[in-house]
C-alpha positions in Angstrom: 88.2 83.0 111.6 87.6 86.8 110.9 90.0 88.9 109.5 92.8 90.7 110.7 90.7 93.8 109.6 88.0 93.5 111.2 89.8 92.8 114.8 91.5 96.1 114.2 88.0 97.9 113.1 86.5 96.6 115.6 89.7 98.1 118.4 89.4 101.9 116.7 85.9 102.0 117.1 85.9 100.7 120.8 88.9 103.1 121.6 86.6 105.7 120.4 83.8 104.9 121.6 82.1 104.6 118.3 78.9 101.9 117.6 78.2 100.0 114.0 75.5 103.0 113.4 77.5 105.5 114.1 80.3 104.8 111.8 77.4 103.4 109.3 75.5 106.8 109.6 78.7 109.1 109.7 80.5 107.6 106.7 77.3 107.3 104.8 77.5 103.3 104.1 74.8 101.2 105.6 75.4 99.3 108.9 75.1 96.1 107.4 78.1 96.5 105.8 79.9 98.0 109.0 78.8 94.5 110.7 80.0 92.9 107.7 83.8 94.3 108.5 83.1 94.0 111.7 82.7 89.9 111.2 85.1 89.6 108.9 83.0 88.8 106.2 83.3 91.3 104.1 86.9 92.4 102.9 87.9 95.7 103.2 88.1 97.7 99.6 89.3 101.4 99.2 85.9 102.7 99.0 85.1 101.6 102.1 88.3 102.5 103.8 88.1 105.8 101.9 84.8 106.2 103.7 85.2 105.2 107.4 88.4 106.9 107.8 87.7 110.4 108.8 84.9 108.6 111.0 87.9 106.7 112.8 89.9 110.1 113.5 92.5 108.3 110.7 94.3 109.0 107.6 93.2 107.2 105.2 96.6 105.8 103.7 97.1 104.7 107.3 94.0 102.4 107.3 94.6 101.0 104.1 98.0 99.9 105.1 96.0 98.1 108.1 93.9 96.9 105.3 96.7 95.4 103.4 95.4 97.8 100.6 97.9 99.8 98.3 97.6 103.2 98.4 95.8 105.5 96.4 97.4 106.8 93.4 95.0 108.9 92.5 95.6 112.6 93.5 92.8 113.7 94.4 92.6 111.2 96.5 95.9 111.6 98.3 94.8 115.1 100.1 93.9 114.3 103.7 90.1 114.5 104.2 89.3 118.0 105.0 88.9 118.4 109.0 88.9 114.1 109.5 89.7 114.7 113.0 86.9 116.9 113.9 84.7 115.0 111.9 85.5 111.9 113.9 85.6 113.4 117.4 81.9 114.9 116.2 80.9 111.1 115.2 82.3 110.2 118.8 80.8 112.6 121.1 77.1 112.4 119.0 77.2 108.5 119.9 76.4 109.2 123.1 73.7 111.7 122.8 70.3 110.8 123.7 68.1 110.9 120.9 66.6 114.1 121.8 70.1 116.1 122.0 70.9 114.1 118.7 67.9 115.9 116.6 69.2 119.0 118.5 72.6 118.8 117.4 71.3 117.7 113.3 69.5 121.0 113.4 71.9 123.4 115.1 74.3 121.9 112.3 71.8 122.1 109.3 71.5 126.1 110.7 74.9 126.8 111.2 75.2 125.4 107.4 72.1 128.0 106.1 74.3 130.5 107.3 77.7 129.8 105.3 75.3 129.5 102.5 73.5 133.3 103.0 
């Protein structure tokens, strides 16, 4: 039976339009372990919720609630992620890119970062 989790995952990234390697590349964990939630196989901890939230366009004391996780104490950790919901509509909309406009897109972003850093 999977997990109540990963039915849930598995809705937010359909409503968004979002595949395994996206999430896996935009929240930096490896799609093995997106398929892993995805399956049920792998519980949910508050690392990885902490990491595919601003993929999902969700806060991230939202998603542990849906994880059955208690919440961050931690401070630092209670600030929303800066700009989650742009992140996530980013993650979205580069999903569909072919893989041509996807290297485009990487290196307009890599330039438009060399220039906050000049």
């Amino acid at each position: 039976m999977t997990h109540r989790f990963a039915d849930i995952l598995q809705g937010l990234m359909d409503n968004r339009g979002l595949l395994p390697r996206a999430v896996s590349r935009a929240s930096a964990r490896a799609e093995s372990t997106i398929l892993q939630l995805l399956h049920g196989s792998l519980p949910p901890s508050p690392e990885l919720v902490r990491d595919i939230a601003p993929v999902l366009q969700i806060p991230e004391a939202d998603l542990l609630a849906i994880a059955g996780l208690e919440p961050i104490r931690d401070p630092e950790h209670l600030t929303p992620y800066r700009h989650f919901s742009e992140v996530g509509e980013l993650v979205s909309v580069a999903s569909s890119l072919s893989n041509e406009q996807l290297r485009r897109l990487i290196i307009f972003a890599r330039n438009l970062r060399s220039e906050d850093e000049n």
